[in-house]
N, C-alpha and C positions, 0 to 999 in steps of 0.2 A: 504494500500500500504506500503511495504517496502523495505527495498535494504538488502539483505541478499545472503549471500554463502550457497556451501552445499548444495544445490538444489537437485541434482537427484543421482541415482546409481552409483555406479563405474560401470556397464554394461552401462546405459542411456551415460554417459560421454567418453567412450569407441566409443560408437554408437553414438556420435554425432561429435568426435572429429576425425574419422577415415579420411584415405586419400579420400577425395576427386576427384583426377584424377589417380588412384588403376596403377599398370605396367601391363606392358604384364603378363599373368599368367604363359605361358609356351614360350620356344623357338620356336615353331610352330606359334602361334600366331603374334610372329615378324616377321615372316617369310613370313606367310601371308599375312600382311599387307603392308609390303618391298615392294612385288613383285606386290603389285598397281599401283605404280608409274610409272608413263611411261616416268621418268629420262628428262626432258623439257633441249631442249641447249637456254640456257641465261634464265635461270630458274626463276620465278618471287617469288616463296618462297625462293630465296637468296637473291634476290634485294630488298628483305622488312624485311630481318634479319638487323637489327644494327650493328652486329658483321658479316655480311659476310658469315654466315657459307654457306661452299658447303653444301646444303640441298640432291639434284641429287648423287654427290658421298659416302655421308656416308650410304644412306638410300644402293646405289648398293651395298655400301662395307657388310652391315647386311644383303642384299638379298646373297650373295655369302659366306655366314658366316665369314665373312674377319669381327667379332666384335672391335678387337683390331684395325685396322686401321679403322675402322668407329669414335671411341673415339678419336683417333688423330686427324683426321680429325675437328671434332667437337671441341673439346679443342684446337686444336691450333686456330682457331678463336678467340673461348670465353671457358679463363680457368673456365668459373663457369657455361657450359654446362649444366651439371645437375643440380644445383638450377636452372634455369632460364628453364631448361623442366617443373619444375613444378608450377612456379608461372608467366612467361610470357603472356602477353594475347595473346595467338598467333592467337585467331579469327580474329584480326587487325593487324596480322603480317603475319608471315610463311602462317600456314592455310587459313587466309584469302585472302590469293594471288593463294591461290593452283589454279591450271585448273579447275581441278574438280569441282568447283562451279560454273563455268560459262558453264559445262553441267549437272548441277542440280544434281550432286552426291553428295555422302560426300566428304568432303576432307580428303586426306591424314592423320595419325594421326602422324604429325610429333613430335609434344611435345613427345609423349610415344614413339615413337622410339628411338627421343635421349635421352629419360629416361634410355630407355634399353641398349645404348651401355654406355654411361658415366656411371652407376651405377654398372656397368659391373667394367668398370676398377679401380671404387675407391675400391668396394669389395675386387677383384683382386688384389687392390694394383701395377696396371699397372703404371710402369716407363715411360711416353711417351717420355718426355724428358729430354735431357743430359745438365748440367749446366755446360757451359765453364769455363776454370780456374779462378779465381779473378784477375781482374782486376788493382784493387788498389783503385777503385774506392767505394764511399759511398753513399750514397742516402737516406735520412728520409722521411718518410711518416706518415702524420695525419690522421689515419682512416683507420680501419680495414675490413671497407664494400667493396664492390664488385667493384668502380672505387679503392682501394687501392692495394685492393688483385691483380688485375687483373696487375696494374701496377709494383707490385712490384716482380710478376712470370716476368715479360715482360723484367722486370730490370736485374734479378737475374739467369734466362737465357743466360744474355751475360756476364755475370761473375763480377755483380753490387754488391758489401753488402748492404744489404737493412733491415733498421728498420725502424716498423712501430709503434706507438706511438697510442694508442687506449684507448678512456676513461672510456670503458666499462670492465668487467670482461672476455668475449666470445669475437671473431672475427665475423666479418659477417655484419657486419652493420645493416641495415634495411631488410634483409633475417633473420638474428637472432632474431631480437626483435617486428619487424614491419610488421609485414603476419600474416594471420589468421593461427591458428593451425592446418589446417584443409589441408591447403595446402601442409605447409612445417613445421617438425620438429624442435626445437632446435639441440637436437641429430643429425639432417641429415646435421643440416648446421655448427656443430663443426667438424664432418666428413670430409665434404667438407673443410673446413680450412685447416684442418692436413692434406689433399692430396694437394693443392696449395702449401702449406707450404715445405710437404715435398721434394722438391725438391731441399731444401738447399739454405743456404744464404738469410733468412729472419727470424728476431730476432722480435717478435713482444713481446713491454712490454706492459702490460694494467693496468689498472687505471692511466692512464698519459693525461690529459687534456691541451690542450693548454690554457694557456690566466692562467691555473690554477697553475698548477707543471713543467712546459714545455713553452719554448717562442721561438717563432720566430726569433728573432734576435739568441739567443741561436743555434737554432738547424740550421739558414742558416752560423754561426759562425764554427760551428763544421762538419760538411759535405757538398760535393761537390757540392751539388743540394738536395733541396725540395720540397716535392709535397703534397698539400694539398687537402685531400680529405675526407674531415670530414662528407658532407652531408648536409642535412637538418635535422629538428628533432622538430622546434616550430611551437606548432598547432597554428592558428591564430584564434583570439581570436572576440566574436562576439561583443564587445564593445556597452552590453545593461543591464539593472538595473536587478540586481538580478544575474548575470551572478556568483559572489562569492556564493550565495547559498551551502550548503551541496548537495550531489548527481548530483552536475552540474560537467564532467567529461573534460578531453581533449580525443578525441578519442586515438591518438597515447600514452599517458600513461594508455590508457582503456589497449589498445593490448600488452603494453607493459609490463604489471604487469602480463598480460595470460602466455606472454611466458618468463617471467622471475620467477615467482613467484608460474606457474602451473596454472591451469584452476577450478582446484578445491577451489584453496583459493580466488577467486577473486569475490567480490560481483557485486551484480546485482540486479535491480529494476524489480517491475512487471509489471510496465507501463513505457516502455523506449523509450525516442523518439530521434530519432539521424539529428542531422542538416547537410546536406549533401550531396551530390551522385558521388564522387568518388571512389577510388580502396580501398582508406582507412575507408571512411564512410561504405561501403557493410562489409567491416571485421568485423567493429566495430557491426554494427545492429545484422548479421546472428549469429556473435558470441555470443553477447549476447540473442539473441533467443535461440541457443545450450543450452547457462547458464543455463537458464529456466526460461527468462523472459517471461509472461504470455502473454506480448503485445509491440513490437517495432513496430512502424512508423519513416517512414524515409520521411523527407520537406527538400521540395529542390527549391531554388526562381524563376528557371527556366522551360521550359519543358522536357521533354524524349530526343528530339531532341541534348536538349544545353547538354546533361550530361555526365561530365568527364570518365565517367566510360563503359564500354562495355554493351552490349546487353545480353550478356553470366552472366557478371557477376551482374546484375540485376536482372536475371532471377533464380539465387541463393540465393538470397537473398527475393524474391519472394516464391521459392518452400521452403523456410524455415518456411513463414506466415508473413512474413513483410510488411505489408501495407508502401505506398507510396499517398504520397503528392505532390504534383507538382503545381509551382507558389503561393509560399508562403514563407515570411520572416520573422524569430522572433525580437518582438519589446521588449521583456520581460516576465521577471520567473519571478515569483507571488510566492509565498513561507510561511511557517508556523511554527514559531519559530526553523526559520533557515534553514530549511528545503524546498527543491521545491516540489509544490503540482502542478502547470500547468502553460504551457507556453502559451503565448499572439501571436496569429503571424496578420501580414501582408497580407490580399492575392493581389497578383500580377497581370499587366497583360505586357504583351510584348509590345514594344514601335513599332512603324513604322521604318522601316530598316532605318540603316545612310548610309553615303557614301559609305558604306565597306559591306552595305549588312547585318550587324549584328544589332539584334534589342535588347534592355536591357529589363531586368525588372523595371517595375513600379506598384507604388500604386494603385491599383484602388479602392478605400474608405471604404473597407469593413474587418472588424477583423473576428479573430473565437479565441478560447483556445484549448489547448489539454492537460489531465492531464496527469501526470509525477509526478514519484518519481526519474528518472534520467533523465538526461540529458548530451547528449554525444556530442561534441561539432565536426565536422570534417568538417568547411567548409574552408578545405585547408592547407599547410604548408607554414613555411617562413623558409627563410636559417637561420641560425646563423649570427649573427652582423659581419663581419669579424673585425680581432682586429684591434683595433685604436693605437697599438704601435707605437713606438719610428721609425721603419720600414715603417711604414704610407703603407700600405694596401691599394691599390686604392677599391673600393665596389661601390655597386648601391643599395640600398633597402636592404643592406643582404650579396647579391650577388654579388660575385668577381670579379672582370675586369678583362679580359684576352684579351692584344695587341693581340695577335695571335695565333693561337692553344688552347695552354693551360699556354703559360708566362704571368706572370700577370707584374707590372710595376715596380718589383723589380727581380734584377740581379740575377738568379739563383734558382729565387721559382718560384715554376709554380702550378698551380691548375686545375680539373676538377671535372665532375659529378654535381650530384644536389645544389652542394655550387656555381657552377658556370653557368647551365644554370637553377636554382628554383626549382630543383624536376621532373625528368621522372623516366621511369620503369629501373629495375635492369641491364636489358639486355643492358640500354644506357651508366649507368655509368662502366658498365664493357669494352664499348669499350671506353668511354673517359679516361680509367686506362690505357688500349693498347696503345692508339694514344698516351697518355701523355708520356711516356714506350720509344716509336719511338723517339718520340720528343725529349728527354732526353739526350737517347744514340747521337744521331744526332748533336743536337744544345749546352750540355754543357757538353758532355762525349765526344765529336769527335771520337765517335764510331757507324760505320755507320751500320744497324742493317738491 
């Protein structure tokens, strides 16, 4: 067993790293599909978008080849349309609300439709909106992912200056660094930047970390309101012997070294077991199968039922060769001059329901091993510590306190997204960027939007 790079061809890595959910081929093909839809009044695949999108109207505007107002449509919901067509889980959203499932059809393929018109106008270079004069107004933002982005089009739309403050080299947040390559690009998602962006009146510096080169007290000194939207980012750690070992990995700097550093140079074991069954363990496992890991297994302490993650996206990581585990907890990596050779697990059984109906996992007496030369650790994120400044930050676990909306308990800083409710999908922090955007202008801009 070893962890090594370099694995397969530039064709095999081509072929393994390709889009996964591919666009309409041709304008026919949209057109087709458009005209499925039998447009529902009080449509239930918009009362399961996050964002609100009219789903009924952009699809008619692409049946009537009205493409340009179908993108408006869409982006004025959620300006990050097109990333969020291709890494949303819309089986538990949109699609999964379509009718069509409840008379045993396919559903609708809404994702690839609003692929087709958003991709349409970034190509295009489609102007959807006009940026009111300047205000006078200034606005700082922590965090260049998807609630920042989203808030700071929303800001700079009513004629806000808005800088955002980002501690990365790229914009995007966890669209940039944190998705399987398979889904979404680098490339696609600095694209997507420079269309948000260009709409003027948003200055984003990068390498600028709070707590690091940049403070709080500082930047609510120097502008009218700030909005913190830094995210999540620390894998939470499985606090068992061995866990320092060589080859024992954090999932999110697994995926993070892929899409910073390329696919090519990132190593990989041939026996890799990944601890986990969320959106982020599946990336981590199938991608390192792509690698050309020989054999991932994915343990999970719960069952099928209890797991974070979708049905769809299981099932990918499944057709990839990924053996799964279920009701099983590691107690410890066993290791060989420093190195991990095999993990210790737990197997589990479900507790008799509580009050509430949910049953936990428990011990039921019995060990097994599994050999490993990696180990990828993803059972879960925590937010960042919010800072303990001289500003005293109210927090919970991490996690920001926010009186109401998105104010947190100091005059003029307000927060959303995954620093404030622990971590959901892209699609939510893009509308807690909007709402924070509303909020802003509203409650410390008395500009009513």
């Amino acid at each position: 067993m070893a962890i090594r790079n370099n694995r397969l061809s530039e064709t095999e890595y081509l072929d393994n790293f390709q889009d996964i959910h591919p666009p309409f081929e041709t304008k026919d093909a949209a057109l087709v599909e458009a005209n499925r839809c039998i447009f529902c009044y009080d449509a239930p695949c918009m009362k399961s978008c996050p964002t609100s999108i009219d789903v009924p109207k952009f699809i008619k505007q692409i049946a009537t080849d009205n493409v340009k107002g179908s993108a408006h449509t869409i982006l004025s919901s959620n300006i990050m349309g097109a990333g969020c067509s291709k890494v949303c889980p819309v089986e538990k959203l949109c699609e999964g609300a379509c009718v069509y499932n409840f008379m045993h059809e396919k559903p609708i393929q809404i994702a690839r439709l609003q692929r087709y018109s958003t991709e349409k106008a970034m190509e295009q270079n489609w102007q959807l909106f006009d940026r009111k004069p300047s205000i006078g107004k200034k606005v700082a933002i922590v965090g260049a992912g998807p609630a920042g982005l989203s808030c700071a089009h929303g800001l700079s739309r009513e004629g806000v200056d808005v800088t955002i403050f980002e501690k990365e080299e790229k914009g995007g947040g966890l669209m940039t660094y944190g998705i399987a390559a398979y889904k979404v690009t680098p490339e696609f998602c600095q694209e997507e930047v420079d269309y948000i962006t260009s709409i003027g009146g948003i200055d984003i510096k990068y390498g600028k970390e709070l707590g690091i080169n940049i403070s709080l007290e500082k930047l609510r000194s120097e502008y009218d309101a700030v909005y913190l939207a830094y995210g999540v980012g620390l894998a939470r750690q499985l606090n068992i012997p061995g866990e320092d070992l060589s080859g024992v990995v954090d999932a999110l700097k697994f995926i993070y070294d892929i899409r910073n550093d390329g696919y090519k140079s990132v190593s990989v074991g041939d026996e890799v077991v990944v601890i986990g069954m969320g959106m982020t363990a599946i990336d981590a496992a199938t991608q390192a199968k792509r690698l050309g890991a020989a054999s991932v297994t994915m343990v999970y302490r719960r069952t099928q039922e209890e797991m974070p993650c979708t049905e769809h996206e299981l099932n990918i990581a499944k057709l990839d060769g990924c053996k799964i585990i279920w009701l099983a907890a590691p107690i410890e990596v066993i290791g060989e001059n420093g190195q991990i050779k095999e993990v210790v697990f737990d197997e589990m059984a479900l507790s008799e329901p509580d009050a509430s109906g949910r049953r936990s996992p428990v011990k039921n007496g019995s060990t097994f091993s599994l050999k490993a030369d990696m180990l990828i650790k993803a059972a879960g994120q925590m937010p960042f510590e919010a800072l303990n400044d001289s500003m005293s930050l109210e927090h919970n676990y991490g996690k920001i306190l926010v009186e109401s909306g998105c104010k947190t308990n100091i005059q003029g800083v307000f927060a959303g997204g995954d620093n404030v409710n622990g971590g959901r999908e892209v699609v939510d922090a893009v509308q807690a960027g909007k709402e924070a955007a509303a909020e802003m202008l509203r409650e410390m801009l008395k500009v009513e939007c």
